[in-house]
N, C-alpha and C positions, 0 to 999 in steps of 0.2 A: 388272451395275452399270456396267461401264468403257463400255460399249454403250453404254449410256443415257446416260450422263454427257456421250459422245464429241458421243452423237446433239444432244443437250438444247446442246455447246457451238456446235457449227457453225449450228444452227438460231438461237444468239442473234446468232451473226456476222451470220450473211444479214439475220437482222430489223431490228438496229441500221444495217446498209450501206442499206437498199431506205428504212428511215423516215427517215435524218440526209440521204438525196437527196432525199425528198419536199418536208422541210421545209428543203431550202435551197434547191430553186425556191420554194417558196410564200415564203418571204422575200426573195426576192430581187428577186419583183413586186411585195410589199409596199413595200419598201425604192425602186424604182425611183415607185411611186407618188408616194410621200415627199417624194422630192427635187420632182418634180414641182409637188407642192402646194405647197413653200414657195415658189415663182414666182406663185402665184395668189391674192392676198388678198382675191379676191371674185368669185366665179361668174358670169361673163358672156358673153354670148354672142360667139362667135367667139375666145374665151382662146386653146383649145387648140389650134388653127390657128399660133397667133402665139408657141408658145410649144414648140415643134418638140417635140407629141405624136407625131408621124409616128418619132423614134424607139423607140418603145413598141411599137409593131405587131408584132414579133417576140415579145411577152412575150403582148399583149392580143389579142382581134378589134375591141374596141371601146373606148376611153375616155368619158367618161361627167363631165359634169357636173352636178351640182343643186345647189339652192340651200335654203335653211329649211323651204320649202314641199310639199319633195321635189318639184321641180319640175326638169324635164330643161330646164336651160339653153343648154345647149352638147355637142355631140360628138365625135371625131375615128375614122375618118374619119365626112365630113360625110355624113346619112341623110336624105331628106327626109319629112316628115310626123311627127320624133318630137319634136321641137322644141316644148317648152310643154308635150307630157305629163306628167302628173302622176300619182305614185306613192305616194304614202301608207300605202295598205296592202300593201307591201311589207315583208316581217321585216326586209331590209337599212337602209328608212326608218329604220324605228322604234328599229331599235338602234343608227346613226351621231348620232339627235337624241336618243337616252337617253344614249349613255356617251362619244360622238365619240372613239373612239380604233381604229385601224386594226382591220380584222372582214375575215372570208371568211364570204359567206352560207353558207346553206343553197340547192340545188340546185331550181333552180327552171326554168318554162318561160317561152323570152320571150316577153313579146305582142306584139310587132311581127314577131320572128323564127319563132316558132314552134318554135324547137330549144332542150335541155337546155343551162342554163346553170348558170355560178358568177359572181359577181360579188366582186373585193378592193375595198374602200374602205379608207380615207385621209380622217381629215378639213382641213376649211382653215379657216384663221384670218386674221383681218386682221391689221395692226401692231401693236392694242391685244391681242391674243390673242383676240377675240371670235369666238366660232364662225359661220361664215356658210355650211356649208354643205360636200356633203364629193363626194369625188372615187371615181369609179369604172373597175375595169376589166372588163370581161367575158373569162371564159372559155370558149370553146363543150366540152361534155365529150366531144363527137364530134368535134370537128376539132384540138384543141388539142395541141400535143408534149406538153404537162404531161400528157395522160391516155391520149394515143396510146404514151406511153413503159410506162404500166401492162402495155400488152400484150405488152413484150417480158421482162416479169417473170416465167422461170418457172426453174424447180428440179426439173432433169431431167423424166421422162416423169410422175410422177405429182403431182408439187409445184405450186404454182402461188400466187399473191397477191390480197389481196382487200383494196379501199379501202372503208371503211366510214362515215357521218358517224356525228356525235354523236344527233344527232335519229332514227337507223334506218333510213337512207336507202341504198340500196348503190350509190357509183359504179361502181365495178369486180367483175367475176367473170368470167372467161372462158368462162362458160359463157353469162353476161346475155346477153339480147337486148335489151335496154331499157337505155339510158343511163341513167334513175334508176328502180331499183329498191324497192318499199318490204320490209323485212324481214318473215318471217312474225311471228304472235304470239309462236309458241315456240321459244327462241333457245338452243343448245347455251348451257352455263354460264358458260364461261369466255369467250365473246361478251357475255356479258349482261354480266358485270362490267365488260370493256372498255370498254364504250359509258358508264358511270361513272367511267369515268378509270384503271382498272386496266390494267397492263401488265405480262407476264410469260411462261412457258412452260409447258405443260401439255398431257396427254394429252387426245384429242378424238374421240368417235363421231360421225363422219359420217353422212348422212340412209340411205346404204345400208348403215350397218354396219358398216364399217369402221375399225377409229384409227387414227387420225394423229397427227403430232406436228405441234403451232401455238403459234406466238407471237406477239402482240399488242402494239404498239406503238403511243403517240399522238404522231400531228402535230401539236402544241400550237396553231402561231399559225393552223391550219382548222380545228380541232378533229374530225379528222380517226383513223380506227383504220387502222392497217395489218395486216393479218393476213398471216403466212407460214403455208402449211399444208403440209406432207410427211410424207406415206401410212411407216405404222411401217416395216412389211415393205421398201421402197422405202431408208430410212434404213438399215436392219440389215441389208439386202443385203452390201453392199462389206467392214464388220467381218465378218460370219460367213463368207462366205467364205474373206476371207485368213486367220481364225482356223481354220477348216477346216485351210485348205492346209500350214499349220507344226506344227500341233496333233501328230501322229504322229511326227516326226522329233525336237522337242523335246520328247514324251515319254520317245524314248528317249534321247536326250544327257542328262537331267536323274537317268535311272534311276540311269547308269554316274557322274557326275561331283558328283550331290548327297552318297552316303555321304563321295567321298572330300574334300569340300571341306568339311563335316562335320567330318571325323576333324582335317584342318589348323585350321578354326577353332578347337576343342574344346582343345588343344592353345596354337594362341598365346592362346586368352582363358582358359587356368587362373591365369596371375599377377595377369589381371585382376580375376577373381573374388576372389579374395582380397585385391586392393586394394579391391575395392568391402566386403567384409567387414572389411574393418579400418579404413576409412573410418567406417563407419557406429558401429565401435566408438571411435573417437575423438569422435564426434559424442554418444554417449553417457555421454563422460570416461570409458571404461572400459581405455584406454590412451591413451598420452603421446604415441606416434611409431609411424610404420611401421616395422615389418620384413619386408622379402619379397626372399629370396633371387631375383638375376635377373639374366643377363646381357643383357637389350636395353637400351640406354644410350638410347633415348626415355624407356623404361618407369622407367630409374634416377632420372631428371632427374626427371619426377613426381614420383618419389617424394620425393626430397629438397625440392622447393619446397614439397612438402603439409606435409613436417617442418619448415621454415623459416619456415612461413606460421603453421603450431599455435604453435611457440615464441612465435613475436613476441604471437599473440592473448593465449596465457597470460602473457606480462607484463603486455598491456595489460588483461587479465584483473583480476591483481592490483593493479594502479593504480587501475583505476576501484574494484574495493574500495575500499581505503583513501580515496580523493576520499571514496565515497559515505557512506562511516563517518564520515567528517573533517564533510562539511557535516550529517549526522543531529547529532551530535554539537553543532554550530554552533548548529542549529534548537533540539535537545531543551532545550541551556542558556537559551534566551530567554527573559527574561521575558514576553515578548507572545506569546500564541497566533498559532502558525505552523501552516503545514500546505503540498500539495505536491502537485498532480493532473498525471496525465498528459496526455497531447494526446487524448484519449477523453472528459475529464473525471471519468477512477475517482484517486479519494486515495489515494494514495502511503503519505504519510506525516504524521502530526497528533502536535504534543509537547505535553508534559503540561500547559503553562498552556493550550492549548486545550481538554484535557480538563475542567481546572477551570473553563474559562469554560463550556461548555456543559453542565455534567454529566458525572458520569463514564461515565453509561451510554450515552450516545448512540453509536449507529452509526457505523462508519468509512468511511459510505456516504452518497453527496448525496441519496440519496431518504430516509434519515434523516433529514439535515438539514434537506429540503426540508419532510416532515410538521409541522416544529416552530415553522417562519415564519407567522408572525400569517397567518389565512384573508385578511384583506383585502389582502395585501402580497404573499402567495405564488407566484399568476400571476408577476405585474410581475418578482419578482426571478426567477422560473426562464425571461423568455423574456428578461429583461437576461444572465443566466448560459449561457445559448445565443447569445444574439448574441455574447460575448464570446467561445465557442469558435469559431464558425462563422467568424468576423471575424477571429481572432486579434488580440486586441485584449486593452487592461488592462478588470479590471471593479473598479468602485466604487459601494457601494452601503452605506445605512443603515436598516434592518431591524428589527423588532421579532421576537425568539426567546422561543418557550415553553420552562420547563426540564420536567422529571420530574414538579412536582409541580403544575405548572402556572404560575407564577411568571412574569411576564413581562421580559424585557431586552432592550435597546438596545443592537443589533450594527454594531459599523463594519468591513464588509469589505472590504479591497483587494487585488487582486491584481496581480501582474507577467507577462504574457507572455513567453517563454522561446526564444527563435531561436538554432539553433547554423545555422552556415553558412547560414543562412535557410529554413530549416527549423523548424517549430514541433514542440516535444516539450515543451509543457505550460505550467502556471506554479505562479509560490510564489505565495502566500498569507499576509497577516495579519490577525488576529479583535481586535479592540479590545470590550470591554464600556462603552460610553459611557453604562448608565446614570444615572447619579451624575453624570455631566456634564450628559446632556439634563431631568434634572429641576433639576438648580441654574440651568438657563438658564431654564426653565419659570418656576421660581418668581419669579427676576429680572424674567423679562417681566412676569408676574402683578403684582409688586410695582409695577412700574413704570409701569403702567395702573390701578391699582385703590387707593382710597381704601382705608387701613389701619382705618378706625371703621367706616364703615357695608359696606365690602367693595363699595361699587359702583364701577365704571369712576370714573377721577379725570379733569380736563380732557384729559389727554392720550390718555387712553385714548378717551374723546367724540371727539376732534378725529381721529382717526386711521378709528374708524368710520365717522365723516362724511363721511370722503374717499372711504374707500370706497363710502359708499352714493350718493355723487354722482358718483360715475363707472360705475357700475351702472345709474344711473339717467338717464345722457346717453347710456347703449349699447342699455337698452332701454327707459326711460319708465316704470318699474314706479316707480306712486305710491309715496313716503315723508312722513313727515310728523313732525313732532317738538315736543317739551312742554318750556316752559322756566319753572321757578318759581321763589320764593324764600318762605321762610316767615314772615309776618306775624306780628308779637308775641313772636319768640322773642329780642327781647334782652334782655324783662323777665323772661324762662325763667331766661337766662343769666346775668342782673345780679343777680337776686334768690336763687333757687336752685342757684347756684351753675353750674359748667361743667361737673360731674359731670352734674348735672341737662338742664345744655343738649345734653349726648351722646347720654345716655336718649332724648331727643325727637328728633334727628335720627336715634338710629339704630331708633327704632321707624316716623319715616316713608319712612328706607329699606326700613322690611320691608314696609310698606301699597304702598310703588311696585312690589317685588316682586310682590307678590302680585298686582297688579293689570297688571301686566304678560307679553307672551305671551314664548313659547318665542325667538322671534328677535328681540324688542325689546333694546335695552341700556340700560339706567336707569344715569346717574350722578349722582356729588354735584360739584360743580365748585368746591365751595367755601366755606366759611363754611355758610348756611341757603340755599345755591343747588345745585338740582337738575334734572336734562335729564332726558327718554325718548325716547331715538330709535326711531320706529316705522316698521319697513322693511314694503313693501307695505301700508302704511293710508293708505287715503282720507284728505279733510278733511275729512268728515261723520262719518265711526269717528272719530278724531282728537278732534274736539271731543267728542265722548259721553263718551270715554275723559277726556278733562281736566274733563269736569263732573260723572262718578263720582267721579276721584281726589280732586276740593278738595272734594266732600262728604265721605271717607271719613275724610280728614285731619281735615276739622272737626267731625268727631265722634267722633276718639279723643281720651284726655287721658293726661295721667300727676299721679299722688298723690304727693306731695311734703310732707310734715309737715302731713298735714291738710287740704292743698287741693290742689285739681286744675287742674292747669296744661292750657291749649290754645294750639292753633297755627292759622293759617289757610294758606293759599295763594294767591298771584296767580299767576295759570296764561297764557303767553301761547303761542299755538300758528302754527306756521308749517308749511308745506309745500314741496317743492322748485319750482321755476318754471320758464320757458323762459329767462330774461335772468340766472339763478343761476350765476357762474364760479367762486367759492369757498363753503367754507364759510361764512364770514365773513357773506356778504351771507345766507345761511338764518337763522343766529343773530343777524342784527341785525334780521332783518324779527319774529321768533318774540319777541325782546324788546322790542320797539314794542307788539307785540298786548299783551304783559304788564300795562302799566299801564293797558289797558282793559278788563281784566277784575276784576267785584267780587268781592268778599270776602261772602258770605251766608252765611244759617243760621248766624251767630254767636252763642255765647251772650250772654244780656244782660248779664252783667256785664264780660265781655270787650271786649263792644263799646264798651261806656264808655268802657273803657281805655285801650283802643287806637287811637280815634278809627278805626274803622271805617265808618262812617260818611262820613269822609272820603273813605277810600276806594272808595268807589262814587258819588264825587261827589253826595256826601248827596242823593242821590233818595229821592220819599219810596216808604218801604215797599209795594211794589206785590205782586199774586201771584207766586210762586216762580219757574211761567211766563212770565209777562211779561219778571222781570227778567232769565233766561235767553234769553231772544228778543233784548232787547234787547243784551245782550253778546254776543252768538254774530254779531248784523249790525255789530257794533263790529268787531270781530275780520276777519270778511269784508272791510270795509271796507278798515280794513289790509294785508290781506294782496291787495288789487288784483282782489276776486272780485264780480260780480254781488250783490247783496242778495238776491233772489228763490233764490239754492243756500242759504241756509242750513236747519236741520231747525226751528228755534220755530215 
């Protein structure tokens, strides 16, 4: 193992030394490019003449300019015949006009040259950043110091280094006879990884059978592997030897000098022993202090500080007692459910008005309390209860709890985060039961939106939905539309039959607006024998059905009253939201314009007498049912700023 280990560290020395030189030449051409480029904000020919490329010659064989077109603009030094070639299918093209940010190709042959090449680009930009085209150096891998240095890379007689690209390519092996090499299919294991970007050290069967030890490095900015490789046997040479050479001699020094260094240890660590056993019985409170007879005055000093040190803790032992009893005590007296979780979030400690607020039976456990929170609320409050630990933060939250028997209440929790020295070790807790409070706000609101006779929404409760639905309805355009009446003849209800009597009838055509009303409309009474129906998402074609249902259904209930039957009618005038509608105001004044266009039909005859009904439809004379529906529904359209031809008669 020390073998191995020795072997495995020097091989990562050599590997880290041979790949941080590779890739500080290949950056240092890069980098040299660079500067270059930012002198060049447009590929022209004769640039790099004028622009002292001739110090580069020592890094490049060739510098290399093109342009958008992958078109060879300029060179240094100056070549003739390659000027205006054009390169396109080139990998180096294709990936300076896809990503334009400095590249080492892939290994390729020149066409002019005829020899193994690499090429660094660099791209250039003009003043505005615009890409126009990028800058090259050529490498030759036969003549260059960069790859003529590979050759002098070796690790004693059997060791040796191997440059490898990313794409399978092998520049270097000191065995290649061919500048670029292509890999076989099948590639030892820990090659195959490499070329995936792995780097590391590992055991390796060579093609004749032999292991070696190799490690794998990449040269990021070529994408580039380095391999070290060194033959095992070659590595374990130099240890096993020397281990040989001493192996006999400290066997014997070890025979004669281990019993007797042994017997001395054995000897000065018996006082220790026994400080380690009576240590561990203080740790167990199974005694107060040390005692161990002993004249080494290190060994005394220990001892007395470990006794100095027990003392002080069992005061402060007993302090925090008493603290911790003092604030239980604090807690348990409260009226208000309290409670007390660690920095974990497990409960501590919960006093008895928390007991009675939640039940006495519930768990003194948060996944207790957690099962007991309303299924719609539970989520939300256990990842507000996580954030609040993870965060170290207060948590406040209002909650609906089920008790034992199923019971539901309204919980107001808050808690305190707890920092000593800035350190979190938990927080308090207080449980308020706010039912009784959130149903007297309940009822307030109820009261305070809803007619006390018929129970429907009162003006304010209208006025408040309206806002809402007009701001619903300028966010998404979901049609509303809404019904505005008052009830024809109900003063002779009320003058005659008294107000007992005038109740009966409005609050029996509050229940006809109910009934005739869906799930998310809201019918009110606004007043006197005045009543609304706000209809959210209904057309103006539903809208008028729905108002020329409702003033039939009205006019043909009644109520008995000493004999006779009392009736009521409806003027129904219907509106819808608009494009030019900024408040409510202007819905409810266009819906009661429609009102007094709309007649009053199917009356009884003797009603109508009464009433001068008649009147009311601008004594037309009696035409089909149809007709006079037609005829009020293009009334209404009218009004409301709509085409004649949408109406349903």
């Amino acid at each position: 193992m020390l073998v191995s280990d020795t072997n495995r560290q020097h091989l990562r020395y050599e590997a880290d030394l041979i790949s941080n030189a590779i890739t500080h030449q290949v950056n240092e051409r890069l980098q040299e490019l660079e500067r270059l480029a930012q002198h060049i904000l447009e590929p022209l020919d004769g640039t790099l003449s004028s622009r002292q490329a001739h110090a580069l010659t020592w890094l490049f064989e060739d510098l290399l300019l093109f342009d958008t077109d992958s078109r060879l603009v300029d060179s240094w030094p100056t070549r003739g015949g390659r000027i205006g070639a054009h390169f396109p299918d080139r990998e180096y093209a294709r990936f300076m006009h896809a990503f334009q940010r400095p590249h080492v190709s892939t290994p390729f042959v020149g066409r002019f040259s005829g020899e193994p090449l690499v090429m660094m680009l660099v791209p250039l930009h003009d003043a505005e950043g615009h890409y126009t085209g990028f800058l090259g150096g050529l490498v030759n891998i036969n003549q260059s110091p960069l790859f003529k240095g590979f050759k002098r890379l070796r690790l004693g007689e059997g060791g040796h280094v191997t440059i490898t690209t990313a794409t399978g390519q092998r520049l270097y092996h000191p065995d290649q006879r061919q500048a670029i090499a292509e890999l076989p299919e099948t590639l030892p294991p820990t090659l195959d990884r490499a070329l995936y970007g792995w780097q590391g050290e590992a055991e390796e069967t060579s093609i004749d059978g032999k292991t070696a030890l190799v490690a794998y490095r990449q040269v990021w900015p070529a994408d580039w592997i380095v391999g070290v490789h060194l033959p095992k046997t070659q590595a374990e040479a130099p240890l096993i030897a020397g281990m040989q050479r001493i192996a006999r001699p400290a066997l014997w020094v070890l025979g004669v000098v281990l019993p007797i260094v042994g017997f001395l240890i054995w000897l000065a660590l018996r006082p220790l022993t026994r400080l380690a056993r009576q240590v561990m019985e203080l740790r167990d409170e199974r005694r107060h202090a040390l005692e161990i007879p002993t004249q080494m005055p290190e060994l005394r000093r220990v001892i007395d500080v470990i006794n100095e040190t027990e003392q002080a803790r069992m005061t402060s032992l007993q302090d925090l007692t008493r603290r911790q009893a003092f604030l239980n005590a604090t807690l348990a007296a409260s009226p208000q459910g309290m409670f007390v979780a660690d920095s974990r979030g497990r409960l501590t400690f919960l006093n008895e008005a928390l007991y009675e607020i939640l039940d006495a039976s519930v768990t003194q456990t948060l996944a207790g309390w957690a099962h007991r929170i309303h299924p719609e609320e539970r989520e939300p409050v256990r990842e507000a209860w996580r954030q609040s630990f993870a965060q170290q933060h207060d948590f406040m939250r209002q909650f609906r709890f089920m008790n034992a028997e199923g019971r539901q209440r309204w919980l107001d929790v808050h808690t305190r985060a707890i920092h000593v020295e800035g350190e979190f070790i938990g927080v308090v807790g207080t449980v308020r039961d706010i039912t009784q409070h959130r149903h007297d706000n309940a009822l307030l609101r109820w009261e305070a939106e809803h007619d006390p006779l018929t129970g429907l929404l009162n003006r304010r409760g209208l006025t408040r939905r309206l806002q809402e639905a007009l701001v619903e309805w300028q966010k998404t355009g979901e049609q509303t539309a809404i019904l505005l009446f008052d009830l024809d003849h109900f003063k002779p209800i009320n003058d005659r039959g008294g107000h007992a009597l005038g109740d009966r009838m409005l609050q029996q055509v509050a229940k006809i607006v109910r009934g005739m009303a869906r799930s998310n409309d809201h019918a009110a009474r606004q007043g006197g024998d005045e009543f609304a129906v706000l209809l959210v998402g209904c057309s103006l074609d539903q809208a008028l059905i729905l108002a020329e249902a409702l003033r039939k259904r009205i006019a043909t209930h009644s109520l008995e009253h000493q004999g006779r039957h009392w009736h009521v009618t409806a003027s129904i005038g219907v509106g819808h939201f608009q494009a030019g509608d900024k408040t409510v105001d202007d819905i409810l004044a266009r819906a009661s314009g429609s009102a007094s266009m709309v007649a009053c039909r199917d009356i009884p005859p003797a009603a109508r007498a009464s009433t001068g009904a008649v009147q009311a439809s601008r004594r037309l004379k009696r035409p089909s049912s149809r007709r006079l529906l037609s005829l009020s529904y293009d009334m209404m359209f009218l009004l409301d700023g709509c085409p004649r031809n949408q109406g349903i008669g």
